[in-house]
C-alpha positions in Angstrom: 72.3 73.6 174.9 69.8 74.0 171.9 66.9 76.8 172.7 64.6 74.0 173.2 66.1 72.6 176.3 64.8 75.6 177.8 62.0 77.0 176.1 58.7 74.5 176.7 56.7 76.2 173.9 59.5 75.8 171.3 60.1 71.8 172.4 56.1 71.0 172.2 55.9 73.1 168.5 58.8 70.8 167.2 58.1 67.5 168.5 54.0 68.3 167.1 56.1 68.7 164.2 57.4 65.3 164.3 54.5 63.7 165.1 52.2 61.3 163.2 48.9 62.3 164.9 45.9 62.3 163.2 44.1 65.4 165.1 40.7 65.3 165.3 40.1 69.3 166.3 40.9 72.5 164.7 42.4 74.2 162.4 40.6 72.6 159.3 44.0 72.1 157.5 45.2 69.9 160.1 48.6 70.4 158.5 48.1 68.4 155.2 46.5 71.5 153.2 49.5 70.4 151.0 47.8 67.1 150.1 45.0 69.6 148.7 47.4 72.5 147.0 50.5 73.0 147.4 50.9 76.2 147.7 48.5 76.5 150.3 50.3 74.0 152.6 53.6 75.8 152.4 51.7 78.5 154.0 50.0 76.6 156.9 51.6 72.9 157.4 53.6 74.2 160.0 50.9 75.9 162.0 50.2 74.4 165.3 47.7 75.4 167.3 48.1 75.7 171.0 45.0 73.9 172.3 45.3 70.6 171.0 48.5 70.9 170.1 51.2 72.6 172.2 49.4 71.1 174.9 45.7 69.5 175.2 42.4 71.5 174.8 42.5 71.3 178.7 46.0 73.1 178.5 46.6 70.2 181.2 50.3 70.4 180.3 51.0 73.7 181.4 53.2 74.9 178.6 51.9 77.7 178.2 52.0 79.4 182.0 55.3 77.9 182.4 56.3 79.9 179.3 54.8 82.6 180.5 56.4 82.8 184.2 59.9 82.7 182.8 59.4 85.4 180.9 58.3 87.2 183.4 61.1 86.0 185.8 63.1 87.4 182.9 61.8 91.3 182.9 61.0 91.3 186.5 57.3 91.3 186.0 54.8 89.1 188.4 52.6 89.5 185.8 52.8 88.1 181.8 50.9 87.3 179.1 51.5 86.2 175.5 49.9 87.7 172.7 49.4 86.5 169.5 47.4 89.9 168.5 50.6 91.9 168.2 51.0 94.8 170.9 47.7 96.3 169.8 45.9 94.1 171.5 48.2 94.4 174.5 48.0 98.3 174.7 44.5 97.7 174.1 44.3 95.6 177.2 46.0 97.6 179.5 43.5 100.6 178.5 40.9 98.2 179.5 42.5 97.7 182.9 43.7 101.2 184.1 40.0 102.7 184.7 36.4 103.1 184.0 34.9 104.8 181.1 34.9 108.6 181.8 38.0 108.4 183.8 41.3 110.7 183.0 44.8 109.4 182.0 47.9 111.3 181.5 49.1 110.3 177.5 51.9 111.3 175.3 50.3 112.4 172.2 53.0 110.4 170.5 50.9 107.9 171.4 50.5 104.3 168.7 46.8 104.2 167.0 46.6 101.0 168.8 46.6 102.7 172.0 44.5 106.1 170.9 41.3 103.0 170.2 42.6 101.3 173.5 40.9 104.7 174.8 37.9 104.6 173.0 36.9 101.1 173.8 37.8 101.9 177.6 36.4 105.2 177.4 39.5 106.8 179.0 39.6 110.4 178.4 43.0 111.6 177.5 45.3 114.7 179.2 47.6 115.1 176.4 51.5 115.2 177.1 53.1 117.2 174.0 56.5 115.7 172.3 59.5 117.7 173.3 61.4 118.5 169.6 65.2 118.8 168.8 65.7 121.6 167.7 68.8 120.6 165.2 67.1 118.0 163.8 63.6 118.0 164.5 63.5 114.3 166.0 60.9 113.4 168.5 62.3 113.6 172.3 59.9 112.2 174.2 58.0 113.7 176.8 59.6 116.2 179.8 59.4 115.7 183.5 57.8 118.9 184.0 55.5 118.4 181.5 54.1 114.8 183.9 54.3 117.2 186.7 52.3 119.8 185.7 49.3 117.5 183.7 49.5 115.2 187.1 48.9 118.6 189.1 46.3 119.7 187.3 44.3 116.3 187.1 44.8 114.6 190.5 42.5 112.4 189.1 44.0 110.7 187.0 44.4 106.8 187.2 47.8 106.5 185.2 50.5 107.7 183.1 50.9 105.8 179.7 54.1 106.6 177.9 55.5 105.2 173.9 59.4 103.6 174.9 61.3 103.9 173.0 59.3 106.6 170.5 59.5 105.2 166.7 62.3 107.0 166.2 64.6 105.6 169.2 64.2 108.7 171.8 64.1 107.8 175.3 62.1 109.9 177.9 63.3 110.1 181.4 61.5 107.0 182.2 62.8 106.5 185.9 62.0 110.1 186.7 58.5 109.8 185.4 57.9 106.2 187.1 59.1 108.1 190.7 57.1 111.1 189.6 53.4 109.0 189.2 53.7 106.8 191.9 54.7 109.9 194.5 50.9 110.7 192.7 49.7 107.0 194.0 49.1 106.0 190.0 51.0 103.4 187.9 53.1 104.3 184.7 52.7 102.2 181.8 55.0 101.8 178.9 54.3 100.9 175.1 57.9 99.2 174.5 56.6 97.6 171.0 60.2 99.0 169.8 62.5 98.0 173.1 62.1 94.3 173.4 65.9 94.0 173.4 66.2 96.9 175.8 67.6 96.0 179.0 69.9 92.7 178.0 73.1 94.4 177.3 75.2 97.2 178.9 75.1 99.0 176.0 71.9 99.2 175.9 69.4 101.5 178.5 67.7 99.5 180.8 64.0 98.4 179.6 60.6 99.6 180.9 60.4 98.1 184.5 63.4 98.1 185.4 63.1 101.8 185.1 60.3 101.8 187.5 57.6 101.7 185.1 54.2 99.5 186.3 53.7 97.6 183.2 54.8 97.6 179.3 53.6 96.4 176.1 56.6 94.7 174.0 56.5 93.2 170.5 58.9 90.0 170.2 58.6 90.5 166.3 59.7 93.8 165.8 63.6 93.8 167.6 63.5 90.6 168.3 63.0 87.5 165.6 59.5 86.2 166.5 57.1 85.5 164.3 54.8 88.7 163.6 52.0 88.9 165.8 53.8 88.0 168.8 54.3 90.5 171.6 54.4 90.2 175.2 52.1 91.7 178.3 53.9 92.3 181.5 53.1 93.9 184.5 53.7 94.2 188.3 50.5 94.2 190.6 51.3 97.1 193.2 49.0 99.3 191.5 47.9 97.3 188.9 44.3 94.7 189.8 46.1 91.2 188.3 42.4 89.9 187.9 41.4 93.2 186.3 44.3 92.6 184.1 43.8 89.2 182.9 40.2 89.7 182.3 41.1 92.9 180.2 43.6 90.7 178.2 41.4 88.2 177.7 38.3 90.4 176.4 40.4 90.8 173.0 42.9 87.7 172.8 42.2 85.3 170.6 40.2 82.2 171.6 42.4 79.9 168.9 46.1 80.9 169.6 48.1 80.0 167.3 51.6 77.8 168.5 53.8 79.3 166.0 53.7 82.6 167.3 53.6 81.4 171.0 56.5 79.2 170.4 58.2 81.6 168.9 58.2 84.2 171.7 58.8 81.8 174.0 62.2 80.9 171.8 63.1 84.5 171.6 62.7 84.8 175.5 65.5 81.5 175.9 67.4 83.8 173.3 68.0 86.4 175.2 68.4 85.0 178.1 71.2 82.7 176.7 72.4 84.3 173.9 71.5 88.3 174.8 74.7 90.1 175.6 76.6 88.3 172.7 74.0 89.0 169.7 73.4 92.5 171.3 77.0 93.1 171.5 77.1 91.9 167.8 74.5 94.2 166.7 75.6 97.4 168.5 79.1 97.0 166.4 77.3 96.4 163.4 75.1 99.5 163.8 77.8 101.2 164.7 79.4 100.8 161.8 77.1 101.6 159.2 76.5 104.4 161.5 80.4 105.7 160.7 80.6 104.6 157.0 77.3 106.3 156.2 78.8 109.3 158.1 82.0 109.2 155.6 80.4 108.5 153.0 77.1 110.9 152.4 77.9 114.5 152.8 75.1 116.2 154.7 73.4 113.0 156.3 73.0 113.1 160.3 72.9 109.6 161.5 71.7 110.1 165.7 73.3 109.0 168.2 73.7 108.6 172.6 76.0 112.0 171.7 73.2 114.0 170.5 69.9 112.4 172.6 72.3 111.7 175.7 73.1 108.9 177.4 70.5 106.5 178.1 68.0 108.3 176.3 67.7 106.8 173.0 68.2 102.8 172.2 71.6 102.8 170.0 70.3 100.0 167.7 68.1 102.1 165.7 69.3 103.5 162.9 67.7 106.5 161.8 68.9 108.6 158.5 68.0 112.5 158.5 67.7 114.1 155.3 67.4 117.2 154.8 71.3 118.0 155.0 71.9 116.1 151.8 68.9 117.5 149.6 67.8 113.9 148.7 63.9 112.9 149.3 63.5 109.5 151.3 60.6 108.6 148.9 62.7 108.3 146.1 65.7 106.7 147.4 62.9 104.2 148.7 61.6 103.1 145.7 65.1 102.1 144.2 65.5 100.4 147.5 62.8 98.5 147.0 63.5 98.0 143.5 67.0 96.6 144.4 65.0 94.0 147.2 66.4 96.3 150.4 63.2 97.7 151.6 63.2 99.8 154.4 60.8 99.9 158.0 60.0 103.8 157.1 60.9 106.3 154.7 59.0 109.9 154.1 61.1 113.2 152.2 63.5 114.0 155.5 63.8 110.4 156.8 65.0 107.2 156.2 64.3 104.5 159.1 66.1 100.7 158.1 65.5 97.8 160.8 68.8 96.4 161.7 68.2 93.6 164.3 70.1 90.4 165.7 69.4 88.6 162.7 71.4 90.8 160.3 75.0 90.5 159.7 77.6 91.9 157.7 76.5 90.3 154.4 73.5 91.9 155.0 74.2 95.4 156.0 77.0 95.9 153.1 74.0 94.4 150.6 71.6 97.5 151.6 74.6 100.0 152.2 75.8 99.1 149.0 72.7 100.3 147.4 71.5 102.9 150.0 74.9 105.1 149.7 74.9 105.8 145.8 70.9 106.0 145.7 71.3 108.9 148.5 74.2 110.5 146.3 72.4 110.2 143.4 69.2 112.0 144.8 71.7 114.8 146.6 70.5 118.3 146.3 70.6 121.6 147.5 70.3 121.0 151.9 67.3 122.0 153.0 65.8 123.5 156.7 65.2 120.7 158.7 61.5 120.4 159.9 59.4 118.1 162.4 56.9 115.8 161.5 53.0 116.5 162.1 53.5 113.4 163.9 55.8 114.7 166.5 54.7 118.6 166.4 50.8 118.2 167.3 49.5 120.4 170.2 45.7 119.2 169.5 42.5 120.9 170.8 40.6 118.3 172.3 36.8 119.4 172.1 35.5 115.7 172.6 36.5 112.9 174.6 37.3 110.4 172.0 34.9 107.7 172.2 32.2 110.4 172.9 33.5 111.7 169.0 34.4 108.2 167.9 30.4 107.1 168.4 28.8 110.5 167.6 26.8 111.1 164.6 29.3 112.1 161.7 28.9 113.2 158.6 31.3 113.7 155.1 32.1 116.9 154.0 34.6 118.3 152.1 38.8 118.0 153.0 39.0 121.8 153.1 35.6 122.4 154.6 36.5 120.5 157.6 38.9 123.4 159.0 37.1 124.3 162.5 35.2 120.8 163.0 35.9 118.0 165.0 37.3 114.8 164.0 34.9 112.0 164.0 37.9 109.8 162.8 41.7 108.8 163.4 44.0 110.0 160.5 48.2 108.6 160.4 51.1 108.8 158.1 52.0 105.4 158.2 54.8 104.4 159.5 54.7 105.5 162.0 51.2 105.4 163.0 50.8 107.9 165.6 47.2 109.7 164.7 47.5 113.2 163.6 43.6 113.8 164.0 42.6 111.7 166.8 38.2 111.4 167.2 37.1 114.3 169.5 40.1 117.0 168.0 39.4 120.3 166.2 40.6 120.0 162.5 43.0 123.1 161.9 44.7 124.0 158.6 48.1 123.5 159.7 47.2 119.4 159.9 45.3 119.6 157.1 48.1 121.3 154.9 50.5 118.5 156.7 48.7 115.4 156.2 48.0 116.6 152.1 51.6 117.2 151.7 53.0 114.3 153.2 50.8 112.5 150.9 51.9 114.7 147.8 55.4 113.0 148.8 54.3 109.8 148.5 53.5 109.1 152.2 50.8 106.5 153.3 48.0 108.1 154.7 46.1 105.5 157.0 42.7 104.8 158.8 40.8 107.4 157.1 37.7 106.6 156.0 38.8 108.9 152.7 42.4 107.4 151.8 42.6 110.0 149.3 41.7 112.4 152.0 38.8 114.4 149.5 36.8 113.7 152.5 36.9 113.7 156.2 34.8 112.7 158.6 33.5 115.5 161.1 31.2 114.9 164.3 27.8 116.3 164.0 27.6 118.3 167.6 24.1 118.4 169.3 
C-alpha cells in the first residue's frame, strides 16, 4: 500500500499534480511560472495551494479535517491542527489560549524564542523554571519535579505549565511526573515537542508528550520527521484546555493561503509513521547507534550522550550530540571544513557539535559525514579543556518587567557595556539553539553580557538583537 492510499492530503496534492486545470484563483503562478523563467518555476510549479486546490475554496471536500482527525487519532489528541507556520506559530497559539493578559504561567526558561513572544502577544507573565545542569558535562537536563512543585506552590494562580520536550539537546524531563503534578494543581501542562515528532512510535524510543500526560504539545513534522519545512502539528486534549478558545487562538496567526505542499506533506509523514514507524525508527536507532560507538573508538576525548548517562527515558536516543571539550578541538572550526566538504551540521559552537540524523539517512550518508567529521576533530585536537554550560542552559534571570510590559515600553540605545544593571527591552539568542538569553523585562548582568560577546568571538550567531554586532543593546526606559 503506497502512502497515498491512506493519506487524503498526499492523494489530492498528486493527482492536482496530474491535472490539466486551468485555475482561475490564486497563487499568481498558477504553476506555469516556468513558461515565464525557468528557474523560477522549479521553485514553485509544484505548489498547490489548499483552497482551490487540495480541495475547493469551500474546503467542501473535507481533506483537510479528515487529515487532521487521523493525526490526532494517531497521538491520542481530540484536538489537531496543521500548521504551515512551523511550531512558532503553534507555541504562539497555545500562549494565546492558556490565559488572559496579566495572568501567570509556570515556564522553563529553556524556553524557544517562539514561545518567549507567544508571552508577549498573550501577555502571560512568566514564573521561571531554572534548567537542571550535568554536572560532567554540562548538558541541559531539563527541569526538576521539585522545582514544578515549589513555583506551582507559590503561584496558585497560575493557569499552566509550559515545558520544551525534548530540550535541543535531547534531555528529557520527568514529563509524567510533571503532567500528574499540574493537574493535582487543576492546570494543564503543555509541551513544545518541535524536536520529538518521532517520539512515541517505537520501543526504543520514550513515549511522546500526551501519552505522558501532558494537555497539549507543539511538534514540527520537518525537523525529525521528512516534511516539508514549515510544517508542524497542534494537538491537544480538551479537559482543561477551551477547544473553541483553541482554534480561535490558532487561527489569529495561521495563514489565510495555506499552502498544499506542506499540508500534504505532514499528512504523508503521519501515514509514515503509522505504517512504516517502528521499522525506519528501528533503522535509525542502529544507525545512531553506531556512529555513536565508532566516534567513541575513534576520537580520544569525545563524549557522545547517551540513555546510560541521562537515564532511561529521559533523553530521545536519536540525537546525536558531540561534547568537546575532552578532545581540545573548537566546534567552530571543525564546522567550517564540514561545511566546506558539503556535511553541514544542525548546530555547532566551541564545546558542541549537534548533526541531524533522521529516518532519511542511511549508511551512505552517515559514513560520508563520519568520514569527514572524524579526521577534522583529530585534526583540531588539543589540550582537553573544563567542560562548561552554555548561557543558554545556565540563566537564573531577574525578571524586573513582565515581558510585554518591557517588550512595548519606551527603549532607548545605549552602549553594550553601559547596559549592565538595565532591563532588556529586547530578546537576545545564540542561534541554534534559540533559547533567549536576555528575554524583554530581565536585568542585563555582566555574566550574560561577557557570555553572549564571547560566544560571538567564537564564531556563534547571535540572533534577534536589534544590534547583531551587539555594540548596542536595547534597554527599557523605566517611568
Amino acid at each position: 500500500m503506497s502512502l497515498r492510499d491512506d493519506a487524503p492530503l498526499l492523494a489530492s496534492y498528486l493527482d492536482a499534480l496530474r491535472s490539466d486545470a486551468a485555475p482561475f484563483t490564486i497563487p499568481g503562478h498558477k504553476r506555469r511560472a516556468g513558461r515565464l523563467d525557468q528557474g523560477l518555476g522549479q521553485v514553485v510549479d509544484g505548489d498547490v495551494p489548499l483552497y482551490g486546490g487540495l480541495d475547493t475554496t469551500k474546503l467542501s471536500r473535507g481533506r483537510l479535517a479528515d487529515a487532521e482527525a487521523r493525526a490526532g487519532r494517531l497521538w491520542g489528541a481530540d484536538w489537531c491542527r496543521f500548521s504551515c507556520g512551523g511550531s512558532t506559530h503553534g507555541n504562539q497559539a497555545l500562549c494565546l489560549a492558556l490565559g488572559r493578559p496579566g495572568d501567570e504561567v509556570i515556564v522553563a526558561r529553556s524556553l524557544h524564542r517562539s514561545t518567549l513572544l507567544g508571552l508577549v502577544l498573550a501577555g502571560l507573565v512568566p514564573v521561571w523554571l531554572p534548567t537542571r545542569i550535568h554536572p560532567a558535562t554540562a548538558l541541559p537536563l531539563g527541569v526538576a519535579i521539585g522545582d514544578v512543585a515549589a513555583a506551582l506552590d507559590a503561584h496558585p494562580a497560575a493557569r499552566a505549565v509550559l515545558l520544551t520536550e525534548p530540550g535541543y539537546l535531547g534531555a528529557i524531563s520527568d514529563i509524567s511526573r510533571i503532567a500528574a503534578l499540574a493537574h493535582l494543581h487543576g492546570v494543564p501542562l503543555v509541551v513544545d515537542q518541535a524536536w520529538g515528532a518521532h517520539l512515541g512510535f517505537h520501543p526504543g524510543l520514550p513515549p511522546h508528550a500526551l501519552a505522558l500526560g501532558a494537555d497539549a504539545a507543539v511538534t514540527s513534522a520537518h525537523k525529525a520527521l521528512p516534511a516539508y519545512s514549515q510544517g508542524a502539528l497542534v494537538l491537544a486534549r480538551t479537559e482543561l484546555l477551551d477547544p473553541q478558545r483553541l482554534e480561535t487562538a490558532f487561527e489569529a496567526g495561521h495563514t489565510t493561503s495555506p499552502a498544499g505542499s506542506v499540508l500534504a506533506s505532514i499528512d504523508a509523514c503521519r501515514a509514515l509513521l503509522e505504517t512504516r514507524g517502528p521499522e525506519l525508527l528501528g533503522r535509525l536507532l542502529d544507525l545512531v547507534d553506531g556512529m555513536r560507538r565508532r566516534l567513541l573508538a575513534e576520537v580520544p576525548g569525545l563524549v557522545v550522550p547517551d540513555a546510560q548517562l541521562f537515564g532511561a527515558g529521559r533523553c530521545d536516543p536519536c540525537k546525536l550530540v558531540l561534547v568537546l571539550p575532552g578532545t581540545g578541538a573548537d566546534g567552530v572550526l571543525v564546522e567550517a571544513e564540514l561545511i566546506a566538504a558539503g556535511v553541514p551540521v544542525e548546530m555547532a559552537d566551541r564545546d558542541t557539535i549537534v548533526p541531524m540524523v533522521t529516518v532519511a539517512d542511511d549508511a551512505d550518508t552517515t559514513g560520508r559525514f563520519l568520514d569527514v567529521l572524524i579526521p577534522s576533530l583529530r585534526r583540531h585536537a588539543g589540550t582537553p579543556r573544563d567542560v562548561a554550560p552554555s548561557i543558554s542552559w545556565d540563566l537564573r534571570p531577574e525578571q524586573v518587567l513582565d515581558p510585554r510590559t518591557a517588550y512595548f515600553s519606551p527603549s532607548r540605545t545605549v552602549a553594550v557595556r553601559d547596559a549592565v544593571g538595565e532591563v532588556s527591552a529586547e530578546l537576545v539568542a545564540l542561534y541554534p539553539p534559540g533559547v533567549p538569553v536576555l528575554a524583554p523585562g530581565e536585568r542585563i548582568t555582566e555574566q550574560v553580557l561577557d557570555a553572549l560577546l564571547t560566544a560571538r568571538a567564537h564564531g556563534v550567531r547571535v540572533a534577534y538583537a536589534a544590534d547583531p554586532g551587539l555594540a548596542t543593546l536595547r534597554v527599557a526606559t523605566l517611568r
